[in-house]
RODREN-443910 format. One record per residue: residue number from 1; x negated, y, z negated of N, C-alpha, C, O in turn. Coordinates in pm, 1 decimal. Layout:
REM residues N
R,NUM,X,Y,Z,X,Y,Z,X,Y,Z,X,Y,Z .
...
***
This chain:
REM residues 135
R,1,3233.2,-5321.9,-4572.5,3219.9,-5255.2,-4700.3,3149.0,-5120.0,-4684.3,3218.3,-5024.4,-4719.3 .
R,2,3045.1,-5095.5,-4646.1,2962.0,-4981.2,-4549.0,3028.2,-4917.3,-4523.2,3026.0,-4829.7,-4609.6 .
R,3,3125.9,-4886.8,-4424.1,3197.8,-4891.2,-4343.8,3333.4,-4821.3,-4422.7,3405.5,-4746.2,-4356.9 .
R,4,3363.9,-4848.6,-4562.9,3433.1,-4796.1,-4632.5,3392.2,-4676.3,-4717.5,3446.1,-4568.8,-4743.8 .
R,5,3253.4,-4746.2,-4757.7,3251.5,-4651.3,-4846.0,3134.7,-4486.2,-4787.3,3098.4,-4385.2,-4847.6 .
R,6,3111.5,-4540.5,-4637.8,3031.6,-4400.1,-4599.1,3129.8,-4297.3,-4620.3,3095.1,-4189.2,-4668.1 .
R,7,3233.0,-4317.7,-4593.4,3336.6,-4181.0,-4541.9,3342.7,-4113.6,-4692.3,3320.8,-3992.6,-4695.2 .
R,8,3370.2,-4179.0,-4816.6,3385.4,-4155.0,-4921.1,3272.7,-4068.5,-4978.9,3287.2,-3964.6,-5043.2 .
R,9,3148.0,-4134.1,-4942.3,3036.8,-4030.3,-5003.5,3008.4,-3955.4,-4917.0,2918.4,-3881.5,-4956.8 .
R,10,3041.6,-3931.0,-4802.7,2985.7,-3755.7,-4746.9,3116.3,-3699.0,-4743.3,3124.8,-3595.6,-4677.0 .
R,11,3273.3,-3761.8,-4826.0,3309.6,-3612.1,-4835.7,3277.9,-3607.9,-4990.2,3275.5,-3492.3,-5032.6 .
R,12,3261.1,-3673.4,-5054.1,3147.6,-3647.5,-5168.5,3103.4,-3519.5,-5200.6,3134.8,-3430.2,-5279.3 .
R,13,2976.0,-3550.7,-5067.7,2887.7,-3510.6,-5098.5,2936.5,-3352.4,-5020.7,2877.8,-3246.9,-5044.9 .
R,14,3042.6,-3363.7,-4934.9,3057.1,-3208.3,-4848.3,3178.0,-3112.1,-4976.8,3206.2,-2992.3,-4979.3 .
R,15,3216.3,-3205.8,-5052.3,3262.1,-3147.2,-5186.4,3204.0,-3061.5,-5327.9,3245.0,-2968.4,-5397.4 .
R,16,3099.4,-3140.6,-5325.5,2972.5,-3081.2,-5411.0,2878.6,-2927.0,-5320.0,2828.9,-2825.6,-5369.0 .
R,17,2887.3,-2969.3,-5191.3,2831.1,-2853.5,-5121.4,2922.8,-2737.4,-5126.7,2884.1,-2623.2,-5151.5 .
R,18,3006.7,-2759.9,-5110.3,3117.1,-2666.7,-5114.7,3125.7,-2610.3,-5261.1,3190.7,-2505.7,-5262.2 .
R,19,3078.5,-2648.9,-5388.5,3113.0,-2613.5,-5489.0,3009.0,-2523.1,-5511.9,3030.6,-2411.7,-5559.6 .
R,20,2857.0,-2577.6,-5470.5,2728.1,-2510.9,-5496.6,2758.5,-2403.3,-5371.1,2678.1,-2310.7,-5381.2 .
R,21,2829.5,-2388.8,-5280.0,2844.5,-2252.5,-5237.4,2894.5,-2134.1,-5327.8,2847.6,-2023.7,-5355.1 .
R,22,3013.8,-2204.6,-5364.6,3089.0,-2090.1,-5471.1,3001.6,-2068.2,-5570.7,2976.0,-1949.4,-5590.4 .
R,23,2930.7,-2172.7,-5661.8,2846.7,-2129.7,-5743.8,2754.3,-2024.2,-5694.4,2734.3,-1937.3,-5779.3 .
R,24,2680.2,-2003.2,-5559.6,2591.2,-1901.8,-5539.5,2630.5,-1796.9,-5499.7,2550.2,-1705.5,-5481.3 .
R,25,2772.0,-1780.2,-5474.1,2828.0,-1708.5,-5427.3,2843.0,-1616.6,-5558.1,2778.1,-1512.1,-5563.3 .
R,26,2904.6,-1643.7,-5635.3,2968.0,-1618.9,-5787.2,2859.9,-1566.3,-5867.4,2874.1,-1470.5,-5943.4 .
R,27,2738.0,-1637.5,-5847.8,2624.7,-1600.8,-5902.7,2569.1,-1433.0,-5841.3,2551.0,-1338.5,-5918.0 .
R,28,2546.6,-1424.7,-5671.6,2510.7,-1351.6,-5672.4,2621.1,-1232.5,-5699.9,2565.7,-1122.9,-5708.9 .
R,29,2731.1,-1229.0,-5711.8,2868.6,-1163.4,-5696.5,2829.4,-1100.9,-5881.9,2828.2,-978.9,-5897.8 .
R,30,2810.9,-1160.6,-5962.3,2792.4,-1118.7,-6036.9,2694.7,-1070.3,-6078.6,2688.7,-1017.1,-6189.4 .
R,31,2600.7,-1079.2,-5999.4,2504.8,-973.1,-6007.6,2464.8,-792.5,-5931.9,2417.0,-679.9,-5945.9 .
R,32,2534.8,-894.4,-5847.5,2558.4,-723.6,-5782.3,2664.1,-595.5,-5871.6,2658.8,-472.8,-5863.4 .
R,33,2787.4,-716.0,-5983.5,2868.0,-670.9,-6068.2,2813.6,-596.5,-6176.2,2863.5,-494.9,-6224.7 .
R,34,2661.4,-677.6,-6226.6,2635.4,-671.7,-6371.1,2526.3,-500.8,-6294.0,2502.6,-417.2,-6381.2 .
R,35,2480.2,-470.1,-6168.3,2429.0,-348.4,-6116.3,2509.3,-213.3,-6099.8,2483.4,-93.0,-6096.4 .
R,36,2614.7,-291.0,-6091.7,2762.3,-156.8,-6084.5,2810.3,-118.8,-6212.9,2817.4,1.0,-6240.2 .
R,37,2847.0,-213.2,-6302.1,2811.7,-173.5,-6453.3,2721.3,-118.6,-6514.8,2757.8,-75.4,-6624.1 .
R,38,2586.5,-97.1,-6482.6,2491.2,6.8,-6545.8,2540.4,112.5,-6507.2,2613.4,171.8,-6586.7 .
R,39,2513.4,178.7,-6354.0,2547.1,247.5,-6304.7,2687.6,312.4,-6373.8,2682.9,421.8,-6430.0 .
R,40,2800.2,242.1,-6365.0,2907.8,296.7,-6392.9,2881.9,366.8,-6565.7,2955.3,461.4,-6594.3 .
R,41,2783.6,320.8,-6670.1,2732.9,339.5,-6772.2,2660.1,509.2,-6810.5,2664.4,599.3,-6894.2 .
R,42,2580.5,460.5,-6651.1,2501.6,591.5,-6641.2,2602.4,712.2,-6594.4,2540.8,815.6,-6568.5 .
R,43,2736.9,719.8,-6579.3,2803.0,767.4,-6484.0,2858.1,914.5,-6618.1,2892.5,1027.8,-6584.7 .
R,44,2851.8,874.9,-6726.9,2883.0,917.8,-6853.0,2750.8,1070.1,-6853.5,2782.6,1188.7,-6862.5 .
R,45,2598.8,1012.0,-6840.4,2547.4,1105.3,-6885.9,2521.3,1213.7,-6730.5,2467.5,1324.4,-6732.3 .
R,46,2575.6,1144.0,-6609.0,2582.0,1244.7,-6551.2,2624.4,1352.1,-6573.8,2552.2,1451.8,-6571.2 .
R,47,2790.9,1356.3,-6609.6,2879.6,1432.0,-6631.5,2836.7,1564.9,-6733.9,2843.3,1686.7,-6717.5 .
R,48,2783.6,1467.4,-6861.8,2741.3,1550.6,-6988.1,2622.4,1661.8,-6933.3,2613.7,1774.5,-6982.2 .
R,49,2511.6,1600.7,-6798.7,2391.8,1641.6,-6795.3,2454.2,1765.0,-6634.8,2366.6,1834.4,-6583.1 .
R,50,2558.2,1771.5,-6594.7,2612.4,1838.9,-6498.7,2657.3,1983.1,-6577.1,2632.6,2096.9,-6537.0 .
R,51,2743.4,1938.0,-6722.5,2762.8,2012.8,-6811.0,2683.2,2132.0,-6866.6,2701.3,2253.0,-6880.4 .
R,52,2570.1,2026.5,-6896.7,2451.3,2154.0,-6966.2,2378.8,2250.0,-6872.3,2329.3,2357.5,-6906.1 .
R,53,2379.0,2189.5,-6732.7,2291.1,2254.9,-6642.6,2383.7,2331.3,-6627.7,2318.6,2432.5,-6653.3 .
R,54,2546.4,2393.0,-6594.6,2640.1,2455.6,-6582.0,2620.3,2594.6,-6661.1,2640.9,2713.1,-6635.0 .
R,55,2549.5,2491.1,-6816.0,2554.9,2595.4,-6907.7,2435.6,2652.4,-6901.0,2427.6,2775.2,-6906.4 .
R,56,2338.0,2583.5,-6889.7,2224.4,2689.8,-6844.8,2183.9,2772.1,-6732.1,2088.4,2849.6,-6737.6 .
R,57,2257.3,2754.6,-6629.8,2289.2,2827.5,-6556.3,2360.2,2985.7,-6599.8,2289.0,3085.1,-6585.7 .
R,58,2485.2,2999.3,-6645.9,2583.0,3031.3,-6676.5,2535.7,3185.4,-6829.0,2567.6,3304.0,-6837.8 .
R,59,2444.3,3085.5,-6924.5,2353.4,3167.4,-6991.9,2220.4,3300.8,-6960.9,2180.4,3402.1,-7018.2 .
R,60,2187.4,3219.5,-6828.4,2060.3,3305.4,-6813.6,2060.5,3374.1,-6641.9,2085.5,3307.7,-6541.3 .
R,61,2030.2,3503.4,-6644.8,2100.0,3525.2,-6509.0,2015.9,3560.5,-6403.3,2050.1,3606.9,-6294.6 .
R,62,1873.5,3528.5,-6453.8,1749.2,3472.1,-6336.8,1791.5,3371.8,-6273.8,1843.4,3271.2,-6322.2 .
R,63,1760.8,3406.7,-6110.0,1767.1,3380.4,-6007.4,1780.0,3217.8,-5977.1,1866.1,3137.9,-5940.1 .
R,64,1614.5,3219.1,-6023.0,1560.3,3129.2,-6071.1,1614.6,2978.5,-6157.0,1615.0,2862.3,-6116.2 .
R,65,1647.0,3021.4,-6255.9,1716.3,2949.2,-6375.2,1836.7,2894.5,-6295.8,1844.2,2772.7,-6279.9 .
R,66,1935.7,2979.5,-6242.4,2021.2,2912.3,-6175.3,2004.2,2833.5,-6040.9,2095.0,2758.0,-6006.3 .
R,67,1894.2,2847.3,-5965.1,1901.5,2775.0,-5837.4,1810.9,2642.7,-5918.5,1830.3,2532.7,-5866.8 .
R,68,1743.6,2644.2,-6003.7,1707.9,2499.6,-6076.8,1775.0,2410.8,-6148.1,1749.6,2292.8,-6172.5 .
R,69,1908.1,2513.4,-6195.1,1967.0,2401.6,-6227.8,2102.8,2377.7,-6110.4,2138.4,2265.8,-6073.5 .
R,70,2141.0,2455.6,-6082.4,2173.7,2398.3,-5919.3,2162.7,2284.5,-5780.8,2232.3,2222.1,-5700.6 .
R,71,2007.3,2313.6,-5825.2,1936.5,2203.3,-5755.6,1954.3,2043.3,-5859.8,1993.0,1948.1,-5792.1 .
R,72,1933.1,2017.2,-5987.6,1958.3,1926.1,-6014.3,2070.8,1886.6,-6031.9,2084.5,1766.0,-6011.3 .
R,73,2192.6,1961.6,-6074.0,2313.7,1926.3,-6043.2,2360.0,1867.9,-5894.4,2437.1,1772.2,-5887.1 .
R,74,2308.9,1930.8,-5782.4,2300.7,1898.2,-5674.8,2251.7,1718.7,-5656.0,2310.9,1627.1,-5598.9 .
R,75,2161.6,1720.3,-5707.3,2126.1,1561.6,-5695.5,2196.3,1475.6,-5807.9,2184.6,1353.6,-5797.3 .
R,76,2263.4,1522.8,-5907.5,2325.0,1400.2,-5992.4,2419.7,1423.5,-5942.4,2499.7,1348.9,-5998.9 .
R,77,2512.2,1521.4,-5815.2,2626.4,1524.1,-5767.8,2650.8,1424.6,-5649.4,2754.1,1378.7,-5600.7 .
R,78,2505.6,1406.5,-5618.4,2452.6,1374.0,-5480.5,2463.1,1203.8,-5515.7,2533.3,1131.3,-5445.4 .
R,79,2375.5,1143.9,-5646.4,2373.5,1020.4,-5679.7,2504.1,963.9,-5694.7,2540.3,863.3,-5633.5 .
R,80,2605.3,1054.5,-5809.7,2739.9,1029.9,-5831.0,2847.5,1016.5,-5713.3,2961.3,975.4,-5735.9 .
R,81,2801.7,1055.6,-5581.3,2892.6,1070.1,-5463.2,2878.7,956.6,-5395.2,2968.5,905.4,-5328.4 .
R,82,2748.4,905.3,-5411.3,2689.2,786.1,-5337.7,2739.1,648.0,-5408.3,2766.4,543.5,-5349.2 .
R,83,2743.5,667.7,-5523.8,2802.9,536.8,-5641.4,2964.7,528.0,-5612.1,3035.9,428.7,-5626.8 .
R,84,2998.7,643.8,-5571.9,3175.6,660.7,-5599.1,3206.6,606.2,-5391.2,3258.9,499.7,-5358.3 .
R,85,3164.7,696.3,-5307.9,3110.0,582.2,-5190.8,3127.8,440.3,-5167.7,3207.4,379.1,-5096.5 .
R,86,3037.9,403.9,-5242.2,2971.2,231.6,-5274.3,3111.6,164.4,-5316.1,3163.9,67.2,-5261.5 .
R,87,3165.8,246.0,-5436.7,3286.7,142.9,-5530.3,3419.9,156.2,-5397.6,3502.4,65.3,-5406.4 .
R,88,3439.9,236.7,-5305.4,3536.0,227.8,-5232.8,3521.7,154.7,-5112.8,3598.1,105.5,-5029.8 .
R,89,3442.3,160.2,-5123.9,3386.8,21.9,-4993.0,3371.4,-101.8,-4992.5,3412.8,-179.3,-4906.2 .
R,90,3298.4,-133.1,-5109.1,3263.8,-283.2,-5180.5,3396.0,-341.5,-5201.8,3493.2,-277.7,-5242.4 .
R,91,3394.8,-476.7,-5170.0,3531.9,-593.2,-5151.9,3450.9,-699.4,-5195.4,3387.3,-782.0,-5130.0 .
R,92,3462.0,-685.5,-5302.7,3416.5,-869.1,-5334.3,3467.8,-1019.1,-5294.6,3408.6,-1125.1,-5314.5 .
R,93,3617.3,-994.0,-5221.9,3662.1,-1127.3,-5194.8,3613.4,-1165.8,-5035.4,3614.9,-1113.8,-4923.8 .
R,94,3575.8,-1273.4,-5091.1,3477.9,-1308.9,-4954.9,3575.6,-1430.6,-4911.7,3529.2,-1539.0,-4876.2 .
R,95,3755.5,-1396.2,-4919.0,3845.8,-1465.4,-4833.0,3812.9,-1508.3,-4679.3,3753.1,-1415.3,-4625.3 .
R,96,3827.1,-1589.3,-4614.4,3791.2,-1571.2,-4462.3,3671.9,-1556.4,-4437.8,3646.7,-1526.0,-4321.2 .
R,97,3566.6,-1569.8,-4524.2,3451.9,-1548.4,-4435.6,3379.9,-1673.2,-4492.3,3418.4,-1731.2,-4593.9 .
R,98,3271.7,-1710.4,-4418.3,3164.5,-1858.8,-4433.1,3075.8,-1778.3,-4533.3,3049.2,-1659.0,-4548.4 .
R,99,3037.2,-1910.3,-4603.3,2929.8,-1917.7,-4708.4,2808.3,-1821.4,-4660.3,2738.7,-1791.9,-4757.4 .
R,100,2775.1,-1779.6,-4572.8,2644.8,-1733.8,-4522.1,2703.1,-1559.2,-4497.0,2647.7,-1456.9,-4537.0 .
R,101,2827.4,-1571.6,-4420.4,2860.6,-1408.3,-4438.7,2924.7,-1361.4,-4604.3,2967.7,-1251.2,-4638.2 .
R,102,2918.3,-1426.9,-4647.1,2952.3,-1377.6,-4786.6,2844.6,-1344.8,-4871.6,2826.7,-1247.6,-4945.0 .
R,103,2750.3,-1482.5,-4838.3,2626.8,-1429.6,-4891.0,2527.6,-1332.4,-4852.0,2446.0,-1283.3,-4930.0 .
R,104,2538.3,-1302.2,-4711.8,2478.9,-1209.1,-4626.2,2561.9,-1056.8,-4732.7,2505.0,-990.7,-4819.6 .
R,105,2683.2,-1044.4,-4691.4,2729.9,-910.0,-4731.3,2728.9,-893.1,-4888.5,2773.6,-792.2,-4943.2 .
R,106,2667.7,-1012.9,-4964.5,2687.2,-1012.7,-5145.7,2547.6,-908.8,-5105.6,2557.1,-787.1,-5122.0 .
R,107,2429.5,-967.4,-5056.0,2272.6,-932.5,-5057.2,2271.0,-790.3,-5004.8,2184.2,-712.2,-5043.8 .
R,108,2356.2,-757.3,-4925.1,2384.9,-629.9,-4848.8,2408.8,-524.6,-4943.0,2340.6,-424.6,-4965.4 .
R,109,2516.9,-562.9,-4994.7,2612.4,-470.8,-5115.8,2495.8,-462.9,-5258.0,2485.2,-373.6,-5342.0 .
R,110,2410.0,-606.7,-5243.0,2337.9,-556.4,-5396.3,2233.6,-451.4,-5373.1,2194.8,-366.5,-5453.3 .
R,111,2188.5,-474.6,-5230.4,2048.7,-377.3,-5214.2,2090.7,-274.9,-5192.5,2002.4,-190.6,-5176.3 .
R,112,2244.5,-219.6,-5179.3,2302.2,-91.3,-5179.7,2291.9,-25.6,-5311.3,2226.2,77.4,-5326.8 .
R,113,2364.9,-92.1,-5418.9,2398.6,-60.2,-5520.3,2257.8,-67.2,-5612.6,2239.7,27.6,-5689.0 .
R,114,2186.6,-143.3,-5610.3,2047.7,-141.6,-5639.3,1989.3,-30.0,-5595.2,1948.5,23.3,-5698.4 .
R,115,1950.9,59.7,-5475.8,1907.4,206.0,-5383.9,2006.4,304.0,-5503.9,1947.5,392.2,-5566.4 .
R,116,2170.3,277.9,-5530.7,2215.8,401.8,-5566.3,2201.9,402.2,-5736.5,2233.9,504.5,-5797.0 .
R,117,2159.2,298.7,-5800.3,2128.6,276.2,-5910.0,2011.4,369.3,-5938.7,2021.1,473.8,-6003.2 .
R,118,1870.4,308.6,-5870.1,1725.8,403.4,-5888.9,1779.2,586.8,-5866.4,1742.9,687.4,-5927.4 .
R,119,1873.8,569.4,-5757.0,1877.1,716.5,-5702.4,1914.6,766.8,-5821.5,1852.0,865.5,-5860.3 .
R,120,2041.4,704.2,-5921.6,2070.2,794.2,-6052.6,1996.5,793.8,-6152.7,1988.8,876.4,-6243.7 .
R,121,1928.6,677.8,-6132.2,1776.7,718.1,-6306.5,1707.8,820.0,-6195.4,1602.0,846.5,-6252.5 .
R,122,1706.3,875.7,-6099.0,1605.8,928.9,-6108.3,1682.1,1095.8,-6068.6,1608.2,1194.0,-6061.6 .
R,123,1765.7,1102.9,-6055.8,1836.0,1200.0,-6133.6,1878.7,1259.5,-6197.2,1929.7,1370.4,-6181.6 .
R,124,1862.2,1173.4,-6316.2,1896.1,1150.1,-6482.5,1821.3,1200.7,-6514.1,1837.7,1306.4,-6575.1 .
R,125,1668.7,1135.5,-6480.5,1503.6,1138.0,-6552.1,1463.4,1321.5,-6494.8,1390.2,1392.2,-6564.1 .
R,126,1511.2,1360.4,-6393.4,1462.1,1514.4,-6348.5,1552.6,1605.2,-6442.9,1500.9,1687.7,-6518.2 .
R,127,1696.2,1585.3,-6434.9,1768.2,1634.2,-6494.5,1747.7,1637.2,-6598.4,1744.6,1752.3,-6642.0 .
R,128,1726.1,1545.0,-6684.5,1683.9,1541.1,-6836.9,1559.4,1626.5,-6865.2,1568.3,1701.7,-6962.2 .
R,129,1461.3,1626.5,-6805.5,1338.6,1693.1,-6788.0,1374.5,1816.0,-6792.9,1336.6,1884.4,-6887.9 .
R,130,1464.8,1877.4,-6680.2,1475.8,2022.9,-6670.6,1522.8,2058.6,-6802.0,1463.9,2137.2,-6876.3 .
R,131,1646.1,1990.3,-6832.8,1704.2,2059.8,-6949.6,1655.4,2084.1,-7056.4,1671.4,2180.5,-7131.3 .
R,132,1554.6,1937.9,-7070.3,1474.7,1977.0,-7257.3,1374.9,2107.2,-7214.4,1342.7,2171.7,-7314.2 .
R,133,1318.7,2159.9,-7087.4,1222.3,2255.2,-7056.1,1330.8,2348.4,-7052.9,1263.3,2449.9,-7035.5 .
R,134,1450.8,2389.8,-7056.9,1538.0,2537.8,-7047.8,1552.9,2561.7,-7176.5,1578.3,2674.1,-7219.9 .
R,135,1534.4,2428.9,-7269.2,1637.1,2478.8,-7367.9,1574.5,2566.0,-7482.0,1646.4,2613.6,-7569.9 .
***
């Protein structure tokens, strides 16, 4: 009887393991997702904040005025290059690979996208700064 029913509960139990892989898998997969969605959010006021510095540039024809806003365009060009980077690289299907390299490259890809996330608030946050001080 033993004897019958071991085989039954460890593939059981190697069934349930297998499921709580995908679950952590999925879990962290969507978190690294729900980090690319801000980002992709923030991707809006780059554009607008690339815009104004263009224009304040463009308005005032100190030296000055233009290599500052130059320079911050430079870094929300710099953040935006690094995000656009990231999205052509990142493969979420973790086909063919073991529970541990999937989870290895989920943790990889979030602490990427997490680095290019801060890099754009804090491109945002200078940029925004400069502009309310030009205007």
């Amino acid at each position: 009887m033993f004897k019958k029913i071991l085989p039954i509960a460890a593939a059981g139990l190697m069934l349930a393991g297998c499921a709580d892989n995908k679950a952590q898998e999925k879990a962290l997969l969507d978190s690294v997702i729900k980090v690319h969605d801000k980002v992709m959010m923030d991707d809006g006021v780059v554009m607008k904040n690339k815009m104004l510095l263009k224009g304040i540039a463009s308005k005032d024809s100190a030296a000055a005025v233009k290599d500052s806003a130059d320079f911050y365009s430079k870094l929300l060009g710099d953040a935006d290059d690094s995000m656009m980077t990231w999205m052509n690289k990142f493969n979420p299907d973790s086909t063919g690979k073991s529970h541990n390299e999937a989870m290895d490259y989920l943790h990889k890809q979030k602490e990427q996208i997490t680095k290019i996330s801060l890099q754009l608030d804090s491109a945002i946050t200078a940029s925004n700064n400069y502009i309310k001080k030009a205007k």
